[in-house]
N, CA, C and O atoms as CSV, one atom per row, in Angstrom:
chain,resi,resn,atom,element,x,y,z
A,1,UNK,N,N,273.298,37.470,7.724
A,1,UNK,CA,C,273.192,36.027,7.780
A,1,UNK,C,C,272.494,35.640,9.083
A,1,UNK,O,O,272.805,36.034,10.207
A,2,UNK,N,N,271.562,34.860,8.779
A,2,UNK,CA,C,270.917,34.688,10.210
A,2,UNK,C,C,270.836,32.860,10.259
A,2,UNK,O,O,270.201,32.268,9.386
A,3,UNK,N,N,271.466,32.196,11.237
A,3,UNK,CA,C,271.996,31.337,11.780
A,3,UNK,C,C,270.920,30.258,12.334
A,3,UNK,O,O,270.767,30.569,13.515
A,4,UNK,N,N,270.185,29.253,12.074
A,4,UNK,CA,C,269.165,28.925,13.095
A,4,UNK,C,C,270.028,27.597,13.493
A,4,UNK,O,O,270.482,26.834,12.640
A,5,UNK,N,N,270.198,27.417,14.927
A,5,UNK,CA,C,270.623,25.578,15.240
A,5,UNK,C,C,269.613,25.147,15.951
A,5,UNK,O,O,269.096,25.752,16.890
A,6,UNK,N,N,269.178,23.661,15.353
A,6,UNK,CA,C,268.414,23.195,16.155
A,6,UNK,C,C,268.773,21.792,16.216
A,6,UNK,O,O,269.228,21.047,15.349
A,7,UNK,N,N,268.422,21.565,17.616
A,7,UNK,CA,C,268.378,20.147,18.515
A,7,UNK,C,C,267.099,19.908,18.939
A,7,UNK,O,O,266.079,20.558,18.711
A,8,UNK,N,N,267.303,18.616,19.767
A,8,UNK,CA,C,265.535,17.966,20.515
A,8,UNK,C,C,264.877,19.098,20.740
A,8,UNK,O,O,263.986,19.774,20.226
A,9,UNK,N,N,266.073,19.103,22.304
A,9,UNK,CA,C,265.400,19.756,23.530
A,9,UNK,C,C,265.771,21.107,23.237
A,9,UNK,O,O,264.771,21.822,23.193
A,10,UNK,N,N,266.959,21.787,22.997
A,10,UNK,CA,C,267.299,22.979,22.661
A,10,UNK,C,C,268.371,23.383,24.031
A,10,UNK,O,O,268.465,24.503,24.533
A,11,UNK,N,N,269.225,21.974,24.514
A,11,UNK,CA,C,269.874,22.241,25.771
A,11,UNK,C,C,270.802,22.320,25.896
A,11,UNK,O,O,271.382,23.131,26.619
A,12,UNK,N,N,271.286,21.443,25.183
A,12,UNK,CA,C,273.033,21.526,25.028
A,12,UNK,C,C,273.271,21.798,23.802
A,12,UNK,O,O,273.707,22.949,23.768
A,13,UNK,N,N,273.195,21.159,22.313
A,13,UNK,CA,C,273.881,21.196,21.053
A,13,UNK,C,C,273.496,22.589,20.864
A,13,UNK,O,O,274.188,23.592,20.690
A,14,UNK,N,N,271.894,22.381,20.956
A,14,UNK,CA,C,271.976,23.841,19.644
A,14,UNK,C,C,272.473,24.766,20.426
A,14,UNK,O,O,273.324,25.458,19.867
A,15,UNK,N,N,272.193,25.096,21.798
A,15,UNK,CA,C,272.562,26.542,22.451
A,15,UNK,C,C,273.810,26.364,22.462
A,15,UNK,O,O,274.177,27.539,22.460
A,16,UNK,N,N,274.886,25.663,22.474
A,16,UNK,CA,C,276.482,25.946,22.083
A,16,UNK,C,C,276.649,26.352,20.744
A,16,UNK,O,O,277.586,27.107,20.481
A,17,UNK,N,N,275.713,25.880,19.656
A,17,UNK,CA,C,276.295,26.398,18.616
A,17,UNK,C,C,275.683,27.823,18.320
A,17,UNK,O,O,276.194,28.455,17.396
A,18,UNK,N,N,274.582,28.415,19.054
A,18,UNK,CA,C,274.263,29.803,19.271
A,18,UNK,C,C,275.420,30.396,19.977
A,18,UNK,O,O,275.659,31.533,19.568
A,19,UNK,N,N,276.038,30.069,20.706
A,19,UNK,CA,C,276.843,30.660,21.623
A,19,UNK,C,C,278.248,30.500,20.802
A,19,UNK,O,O,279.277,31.075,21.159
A,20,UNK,N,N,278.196,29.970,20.088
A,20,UNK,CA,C,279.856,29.924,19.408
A,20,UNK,C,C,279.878,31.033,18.277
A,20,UNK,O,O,280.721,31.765,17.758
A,21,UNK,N,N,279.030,30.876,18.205
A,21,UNK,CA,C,278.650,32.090,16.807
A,21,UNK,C,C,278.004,33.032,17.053
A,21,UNK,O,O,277.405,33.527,16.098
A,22,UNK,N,N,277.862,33.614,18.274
A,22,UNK,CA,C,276.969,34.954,18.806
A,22,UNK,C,C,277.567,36.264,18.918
A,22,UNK,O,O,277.070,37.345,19.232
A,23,UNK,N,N,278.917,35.886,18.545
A,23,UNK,CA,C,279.635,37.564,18.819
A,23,UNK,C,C,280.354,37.562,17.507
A,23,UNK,O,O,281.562,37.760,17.634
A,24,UNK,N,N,279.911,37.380,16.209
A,24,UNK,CA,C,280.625,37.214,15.130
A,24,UNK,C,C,279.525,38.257,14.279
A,24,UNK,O,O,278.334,38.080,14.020
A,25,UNK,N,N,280.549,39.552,13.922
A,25,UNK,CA,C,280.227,40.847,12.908
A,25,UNK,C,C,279.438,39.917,11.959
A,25,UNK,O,O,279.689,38.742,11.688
A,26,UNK,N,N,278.233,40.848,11.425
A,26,UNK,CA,C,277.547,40.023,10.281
A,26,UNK,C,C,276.268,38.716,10.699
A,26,UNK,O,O,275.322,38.128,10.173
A,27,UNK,N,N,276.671,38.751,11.397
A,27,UNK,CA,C,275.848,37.004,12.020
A,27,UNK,C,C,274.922,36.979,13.116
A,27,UNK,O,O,275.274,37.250,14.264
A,28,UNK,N,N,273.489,36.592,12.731
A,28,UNK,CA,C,272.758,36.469,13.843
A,28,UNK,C,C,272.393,35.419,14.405
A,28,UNK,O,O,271.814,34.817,13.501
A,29,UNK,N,N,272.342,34.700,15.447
A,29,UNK,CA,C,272.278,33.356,15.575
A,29,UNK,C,C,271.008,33.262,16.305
A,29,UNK,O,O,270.683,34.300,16.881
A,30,UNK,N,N,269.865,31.820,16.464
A,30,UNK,CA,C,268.977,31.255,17.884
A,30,UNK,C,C,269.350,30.129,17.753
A,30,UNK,O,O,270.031,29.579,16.888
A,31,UNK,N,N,268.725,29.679,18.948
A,31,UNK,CA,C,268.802,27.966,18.442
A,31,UNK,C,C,267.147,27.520,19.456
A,31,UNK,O,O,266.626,27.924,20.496
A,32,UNK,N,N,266.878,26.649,18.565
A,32,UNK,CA,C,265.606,26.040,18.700
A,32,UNK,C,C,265.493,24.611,18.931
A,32,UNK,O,O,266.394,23.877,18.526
A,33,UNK,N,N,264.312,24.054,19.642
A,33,UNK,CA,C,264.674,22.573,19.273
A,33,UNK,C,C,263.620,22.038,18.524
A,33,UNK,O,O,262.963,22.907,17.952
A,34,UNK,N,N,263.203,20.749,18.322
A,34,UNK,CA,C,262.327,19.928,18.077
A,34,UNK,C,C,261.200,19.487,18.939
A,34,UNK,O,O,260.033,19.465,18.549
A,35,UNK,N,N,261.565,19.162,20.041
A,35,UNK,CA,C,260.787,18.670,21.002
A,35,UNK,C,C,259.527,19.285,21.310
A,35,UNK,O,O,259.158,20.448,21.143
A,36,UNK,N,N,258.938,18.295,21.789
A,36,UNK,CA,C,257.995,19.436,22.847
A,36,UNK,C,C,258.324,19.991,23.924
A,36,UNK,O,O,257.898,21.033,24.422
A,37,UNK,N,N,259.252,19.129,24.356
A,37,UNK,CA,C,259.883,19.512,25.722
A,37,UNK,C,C,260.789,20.551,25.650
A,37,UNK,O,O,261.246,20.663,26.788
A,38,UNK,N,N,261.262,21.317,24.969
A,38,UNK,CA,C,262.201,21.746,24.414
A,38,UNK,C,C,262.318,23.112,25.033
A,38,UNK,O,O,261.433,23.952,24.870
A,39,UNK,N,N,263.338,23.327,25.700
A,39,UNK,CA,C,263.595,24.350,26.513
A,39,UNK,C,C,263.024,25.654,25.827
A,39,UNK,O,O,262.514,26.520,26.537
A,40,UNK,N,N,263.132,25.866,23.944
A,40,UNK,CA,C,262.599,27.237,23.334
A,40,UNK,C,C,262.185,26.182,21.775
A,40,UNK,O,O,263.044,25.963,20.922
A,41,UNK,N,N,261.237,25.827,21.706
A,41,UNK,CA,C,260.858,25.059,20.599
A,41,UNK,C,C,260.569,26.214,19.217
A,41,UNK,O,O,260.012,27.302,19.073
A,42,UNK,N,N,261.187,25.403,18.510
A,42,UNK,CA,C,260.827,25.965,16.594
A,42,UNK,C,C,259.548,26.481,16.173
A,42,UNK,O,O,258.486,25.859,16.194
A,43,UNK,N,N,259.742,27.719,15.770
A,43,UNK,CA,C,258.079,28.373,15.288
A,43,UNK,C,C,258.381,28.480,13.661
A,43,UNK,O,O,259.447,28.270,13.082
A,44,UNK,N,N,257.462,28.764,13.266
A,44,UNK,CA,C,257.193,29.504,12.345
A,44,UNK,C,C,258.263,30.722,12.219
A,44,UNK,O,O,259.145,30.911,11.381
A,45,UNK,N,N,257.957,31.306,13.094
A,45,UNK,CA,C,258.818,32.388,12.822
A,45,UNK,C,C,260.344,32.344,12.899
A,45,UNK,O,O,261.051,33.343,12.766
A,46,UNK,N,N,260.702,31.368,13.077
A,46,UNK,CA,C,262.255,31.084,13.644
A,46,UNK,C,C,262.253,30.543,11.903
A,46,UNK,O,O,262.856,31.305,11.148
A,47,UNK,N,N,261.859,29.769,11.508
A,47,UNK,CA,C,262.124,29.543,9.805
A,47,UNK,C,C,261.698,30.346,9.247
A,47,UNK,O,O,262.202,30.187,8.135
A,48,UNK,N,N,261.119,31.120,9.200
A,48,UNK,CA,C,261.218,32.271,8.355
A,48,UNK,C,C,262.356,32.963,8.028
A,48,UNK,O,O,262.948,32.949,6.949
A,49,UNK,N,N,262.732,33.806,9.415
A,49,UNK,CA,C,263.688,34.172,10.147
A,49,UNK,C,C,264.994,33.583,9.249
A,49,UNK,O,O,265.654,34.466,8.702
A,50,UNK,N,N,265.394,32.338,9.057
A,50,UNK,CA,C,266.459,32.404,9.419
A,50,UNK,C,C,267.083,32.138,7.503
A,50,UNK,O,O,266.337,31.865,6.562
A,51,UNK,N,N,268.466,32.312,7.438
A,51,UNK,CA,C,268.713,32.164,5.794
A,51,UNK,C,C,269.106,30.626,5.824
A,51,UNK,O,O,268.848,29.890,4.872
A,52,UNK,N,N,269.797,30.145,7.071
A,52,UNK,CA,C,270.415,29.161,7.369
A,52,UNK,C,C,269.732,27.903,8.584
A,52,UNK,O,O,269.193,28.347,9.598
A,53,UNK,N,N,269.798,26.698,8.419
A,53,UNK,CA,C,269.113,26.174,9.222
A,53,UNK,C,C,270.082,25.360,9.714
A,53,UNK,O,O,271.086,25.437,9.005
A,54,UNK,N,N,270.224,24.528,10.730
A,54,UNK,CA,C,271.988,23.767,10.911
A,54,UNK,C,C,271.383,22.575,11.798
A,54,UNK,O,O,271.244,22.877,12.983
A,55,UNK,N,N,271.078,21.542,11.514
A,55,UNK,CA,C,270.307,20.864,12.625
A,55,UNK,C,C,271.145,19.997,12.944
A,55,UNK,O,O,272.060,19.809,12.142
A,56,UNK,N,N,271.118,19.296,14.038
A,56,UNK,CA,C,272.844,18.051,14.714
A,56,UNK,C,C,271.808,16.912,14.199
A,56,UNK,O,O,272.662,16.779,13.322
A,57,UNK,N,N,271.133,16.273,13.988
A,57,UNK,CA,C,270.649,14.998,13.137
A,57,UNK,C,C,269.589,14.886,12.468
A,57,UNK,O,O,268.650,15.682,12.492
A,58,UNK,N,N,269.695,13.533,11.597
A,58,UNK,CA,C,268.905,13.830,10.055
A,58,UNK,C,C,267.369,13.792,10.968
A,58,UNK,O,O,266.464,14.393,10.389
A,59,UNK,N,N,267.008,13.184,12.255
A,59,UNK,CA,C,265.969,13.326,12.497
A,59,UNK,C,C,265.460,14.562,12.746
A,59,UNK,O,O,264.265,14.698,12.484
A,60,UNK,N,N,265.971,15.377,13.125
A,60,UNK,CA,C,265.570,17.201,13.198
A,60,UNK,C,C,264.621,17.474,11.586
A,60,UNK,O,O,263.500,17.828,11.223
A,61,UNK,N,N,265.783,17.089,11.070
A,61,UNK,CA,C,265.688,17.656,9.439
A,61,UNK,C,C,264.794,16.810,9.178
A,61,UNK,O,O,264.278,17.210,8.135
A,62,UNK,N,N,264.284,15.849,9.511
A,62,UNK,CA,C,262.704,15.251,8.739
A,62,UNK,C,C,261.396,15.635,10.254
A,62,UNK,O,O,260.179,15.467,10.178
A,63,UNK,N,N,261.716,15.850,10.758
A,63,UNK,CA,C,260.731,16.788,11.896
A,63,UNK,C,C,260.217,18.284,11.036
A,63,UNK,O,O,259.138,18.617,10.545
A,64,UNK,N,N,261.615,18.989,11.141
A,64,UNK,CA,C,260.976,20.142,10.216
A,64,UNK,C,C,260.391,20.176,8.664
A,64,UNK,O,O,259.585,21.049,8.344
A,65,UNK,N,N,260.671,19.559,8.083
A,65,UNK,CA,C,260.492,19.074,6.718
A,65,UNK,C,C,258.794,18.817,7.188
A,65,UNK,O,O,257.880,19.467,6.679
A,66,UNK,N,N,258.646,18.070,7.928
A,66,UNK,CA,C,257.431,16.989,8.352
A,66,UNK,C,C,256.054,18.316,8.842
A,66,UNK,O,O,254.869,18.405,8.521
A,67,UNK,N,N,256.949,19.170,9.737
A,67,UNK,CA,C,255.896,20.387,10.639
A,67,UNK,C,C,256.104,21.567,9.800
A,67,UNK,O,O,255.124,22.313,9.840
A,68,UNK,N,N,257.199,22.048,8.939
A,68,UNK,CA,C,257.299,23.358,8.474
A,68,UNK,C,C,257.196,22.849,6.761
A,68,UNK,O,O,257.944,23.703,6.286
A,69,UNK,N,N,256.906,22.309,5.994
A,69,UNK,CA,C,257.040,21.643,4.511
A,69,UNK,C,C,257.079,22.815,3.452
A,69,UNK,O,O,258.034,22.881,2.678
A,70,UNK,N,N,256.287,23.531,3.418
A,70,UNK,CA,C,256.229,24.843,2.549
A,70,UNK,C,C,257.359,25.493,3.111
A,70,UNK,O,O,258.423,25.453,2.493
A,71,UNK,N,N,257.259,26.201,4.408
A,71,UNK,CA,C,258.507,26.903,4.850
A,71,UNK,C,C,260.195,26.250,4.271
A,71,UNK,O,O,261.022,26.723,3.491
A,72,UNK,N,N,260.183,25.752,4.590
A,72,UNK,CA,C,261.626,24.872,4.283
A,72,UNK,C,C,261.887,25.005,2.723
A,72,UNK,O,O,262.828,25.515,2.115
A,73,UNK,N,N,261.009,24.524,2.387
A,73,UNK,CA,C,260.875,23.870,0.902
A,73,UNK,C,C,262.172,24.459,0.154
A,73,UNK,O,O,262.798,23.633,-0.512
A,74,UNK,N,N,262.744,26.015,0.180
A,74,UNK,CA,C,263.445,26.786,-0.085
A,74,UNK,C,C,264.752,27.402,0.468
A,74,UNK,O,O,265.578,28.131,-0.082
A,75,UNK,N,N,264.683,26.796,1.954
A,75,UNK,CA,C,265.432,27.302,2.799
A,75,UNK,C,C,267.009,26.193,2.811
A,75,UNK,O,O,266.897,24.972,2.702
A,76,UNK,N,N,267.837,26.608,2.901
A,76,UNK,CA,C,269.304,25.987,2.926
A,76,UNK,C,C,269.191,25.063,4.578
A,76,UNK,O,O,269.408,25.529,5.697
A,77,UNK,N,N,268.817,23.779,4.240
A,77,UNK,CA,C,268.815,23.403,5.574
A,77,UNK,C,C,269.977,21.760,5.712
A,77,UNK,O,O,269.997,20.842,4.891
A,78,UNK,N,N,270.987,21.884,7.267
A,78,UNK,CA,C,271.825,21.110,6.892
A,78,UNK,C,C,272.000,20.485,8.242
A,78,UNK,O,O,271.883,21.009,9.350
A,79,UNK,N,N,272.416,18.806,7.800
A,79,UNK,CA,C,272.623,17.971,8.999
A,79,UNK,C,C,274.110,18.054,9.218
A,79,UNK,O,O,274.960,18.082,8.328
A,80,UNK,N,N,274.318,18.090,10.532
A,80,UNK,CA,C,275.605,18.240,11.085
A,80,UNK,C,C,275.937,16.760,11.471
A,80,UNK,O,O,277.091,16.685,11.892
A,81,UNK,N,N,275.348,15.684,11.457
A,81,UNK,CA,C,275.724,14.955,12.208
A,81,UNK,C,C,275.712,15.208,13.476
A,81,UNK,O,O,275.766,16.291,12.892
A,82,UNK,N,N,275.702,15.312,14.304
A,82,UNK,CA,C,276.424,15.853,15.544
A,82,UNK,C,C,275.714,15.024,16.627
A,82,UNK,O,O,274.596,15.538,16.668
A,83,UNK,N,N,275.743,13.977,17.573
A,83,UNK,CA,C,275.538,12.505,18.236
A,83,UNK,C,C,274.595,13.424,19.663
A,83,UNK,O,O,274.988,14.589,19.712
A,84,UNK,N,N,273.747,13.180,20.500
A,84,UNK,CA,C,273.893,13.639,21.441
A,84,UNK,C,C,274.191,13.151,22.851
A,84,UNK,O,O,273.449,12.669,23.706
A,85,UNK,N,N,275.948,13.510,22.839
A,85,UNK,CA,C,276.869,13.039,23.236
A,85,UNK,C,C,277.571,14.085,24.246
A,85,UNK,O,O,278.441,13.692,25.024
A,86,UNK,N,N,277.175,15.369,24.203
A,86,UNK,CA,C,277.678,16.461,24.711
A,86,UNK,C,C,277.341,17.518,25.539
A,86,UNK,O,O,276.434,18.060,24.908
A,87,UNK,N,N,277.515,18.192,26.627
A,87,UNK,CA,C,277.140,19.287,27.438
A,87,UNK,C,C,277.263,20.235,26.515
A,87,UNK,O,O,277.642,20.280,25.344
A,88,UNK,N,N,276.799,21.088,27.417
A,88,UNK,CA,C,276.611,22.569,27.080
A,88,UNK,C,C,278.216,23.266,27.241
A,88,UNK,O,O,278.879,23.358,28.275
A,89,UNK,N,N,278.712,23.878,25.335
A,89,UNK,CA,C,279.984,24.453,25.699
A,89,UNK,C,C,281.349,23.262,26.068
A,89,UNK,O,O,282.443,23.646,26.481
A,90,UNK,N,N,280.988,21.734,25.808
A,90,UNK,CA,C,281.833,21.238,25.615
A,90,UNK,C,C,283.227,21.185,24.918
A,90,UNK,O,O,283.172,21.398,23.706
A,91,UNK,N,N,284.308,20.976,25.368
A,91,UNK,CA,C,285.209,21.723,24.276
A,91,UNK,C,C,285.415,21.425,23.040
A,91,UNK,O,O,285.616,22.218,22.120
A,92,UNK,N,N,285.368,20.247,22.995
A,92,UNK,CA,C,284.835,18.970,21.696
A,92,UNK,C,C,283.526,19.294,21.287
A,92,UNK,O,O,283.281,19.353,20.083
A,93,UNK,N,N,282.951,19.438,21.842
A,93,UNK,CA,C,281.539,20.268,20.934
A,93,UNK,C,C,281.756,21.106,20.253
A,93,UNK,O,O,281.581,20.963,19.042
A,94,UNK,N,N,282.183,22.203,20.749
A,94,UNK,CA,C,282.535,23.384,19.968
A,94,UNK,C,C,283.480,23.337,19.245
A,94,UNK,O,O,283.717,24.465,18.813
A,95,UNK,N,N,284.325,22.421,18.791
A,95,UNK,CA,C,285.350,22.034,18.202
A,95,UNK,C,C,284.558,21.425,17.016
A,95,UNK,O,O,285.309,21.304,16.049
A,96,UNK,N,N,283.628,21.111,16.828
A,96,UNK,CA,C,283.011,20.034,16.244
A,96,UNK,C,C,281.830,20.871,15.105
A,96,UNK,O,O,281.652,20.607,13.915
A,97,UNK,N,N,280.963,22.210,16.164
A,97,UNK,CA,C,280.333,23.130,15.547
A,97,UNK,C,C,281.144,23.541,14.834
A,97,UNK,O,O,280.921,23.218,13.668
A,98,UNK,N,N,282.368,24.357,15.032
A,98,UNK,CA,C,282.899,25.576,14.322
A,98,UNK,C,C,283.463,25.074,12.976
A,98,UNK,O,O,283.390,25.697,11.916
A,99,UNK,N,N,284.171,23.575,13.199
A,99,UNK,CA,C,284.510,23.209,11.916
A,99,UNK,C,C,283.816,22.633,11.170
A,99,UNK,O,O,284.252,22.453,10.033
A,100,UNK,N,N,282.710,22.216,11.463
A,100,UNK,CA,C,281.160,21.778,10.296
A,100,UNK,C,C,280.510,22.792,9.906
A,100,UNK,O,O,279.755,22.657,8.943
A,101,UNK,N,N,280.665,24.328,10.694
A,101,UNK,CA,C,279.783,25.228,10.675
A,101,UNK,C,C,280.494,26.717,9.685
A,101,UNK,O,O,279.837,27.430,8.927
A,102,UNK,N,N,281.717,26.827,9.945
A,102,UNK,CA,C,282.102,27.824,9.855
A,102,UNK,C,C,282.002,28.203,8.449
A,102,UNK,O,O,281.681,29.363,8.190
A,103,UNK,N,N,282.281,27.214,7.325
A,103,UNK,CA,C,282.502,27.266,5.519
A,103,UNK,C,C,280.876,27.744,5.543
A,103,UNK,O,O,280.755,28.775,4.882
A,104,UNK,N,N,279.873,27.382,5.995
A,104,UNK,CA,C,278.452,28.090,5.969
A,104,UNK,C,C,278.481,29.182,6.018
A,104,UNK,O,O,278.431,29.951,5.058
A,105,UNK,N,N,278.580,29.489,7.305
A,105,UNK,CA,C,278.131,30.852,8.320
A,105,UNK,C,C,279.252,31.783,7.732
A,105,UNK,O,O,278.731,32.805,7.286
A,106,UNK,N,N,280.469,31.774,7.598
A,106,UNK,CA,C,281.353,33.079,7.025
A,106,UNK,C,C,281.423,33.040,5.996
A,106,UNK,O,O,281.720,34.077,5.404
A,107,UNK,N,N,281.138,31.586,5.115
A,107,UNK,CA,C,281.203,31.995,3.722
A,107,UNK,C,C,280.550,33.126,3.279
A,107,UNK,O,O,281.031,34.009,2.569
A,108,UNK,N,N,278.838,33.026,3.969
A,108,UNK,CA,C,277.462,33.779,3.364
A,108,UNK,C,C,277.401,34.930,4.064
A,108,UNK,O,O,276.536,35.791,3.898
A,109,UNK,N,N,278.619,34.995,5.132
A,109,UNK,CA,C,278.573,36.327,6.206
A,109,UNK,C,C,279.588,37.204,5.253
A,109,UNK,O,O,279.794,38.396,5.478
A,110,UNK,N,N,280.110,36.595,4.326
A,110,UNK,CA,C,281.358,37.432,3.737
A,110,UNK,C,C,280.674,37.965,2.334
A,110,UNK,O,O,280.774,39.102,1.874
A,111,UNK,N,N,279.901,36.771,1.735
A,111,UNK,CA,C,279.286,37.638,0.535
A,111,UNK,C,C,277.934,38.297,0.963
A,111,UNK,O,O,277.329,38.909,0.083
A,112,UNK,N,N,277.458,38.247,2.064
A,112,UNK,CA,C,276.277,38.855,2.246
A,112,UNK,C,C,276.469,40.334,2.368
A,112,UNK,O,O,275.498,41.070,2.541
């Protein structure tokens, strides 16, 4: 199962939810952002890459839709909601990933 989270910048949301899910048997995680500014911005190869896409708002998900359209077209891609409201590793953040995230990521880590 390979894990992609993406945010703007790639600073706080997504890299906590890489980091919450990085030592879990079965599971590979990055996290990417949108931006240009974006500390490790979304390629091509990061959607390819990944089975799973997890983005914290619907604007991510019409960014990639918008820059990757063929790529996606097929790919399981999902809004978390998730406000950007939070540091890096917040405890409420991660409280917030694991239980929006987890019925995904172990469901497909368990039948994979």
């Amino acid at each position: 199962m390979n894990a992609l989270f993406v945010c703007s910048r790639n600073q706080w949301r997504s890299p906590t939810g890489e980091e919450v899910w990085r030592k879990t048997p079965g599971v590979e995680v990055r996290s990417t952002g949108t931006s240009r500014n974006a500390r490790r911005r979304m390629t091509l190869v990061d959607i390819r890459w990944a089975d799973l896409i997890l983005v914290m708002e619907e604007k991510h998900k019409s960014r990639i839709r918008a820059e990757f359209r063929d790529e996606v077209r097929f790919k399981a891609l999902h809004v978390l909601d998730i406000p950007d409201d939070y540091a890096f590793m917040d405890p409420e953040l991660v409280e917030i990933i694991r239980e929006k995230t987890a019925p995904m990521i172990l469901g497909d880590a368990c039948m994979g």
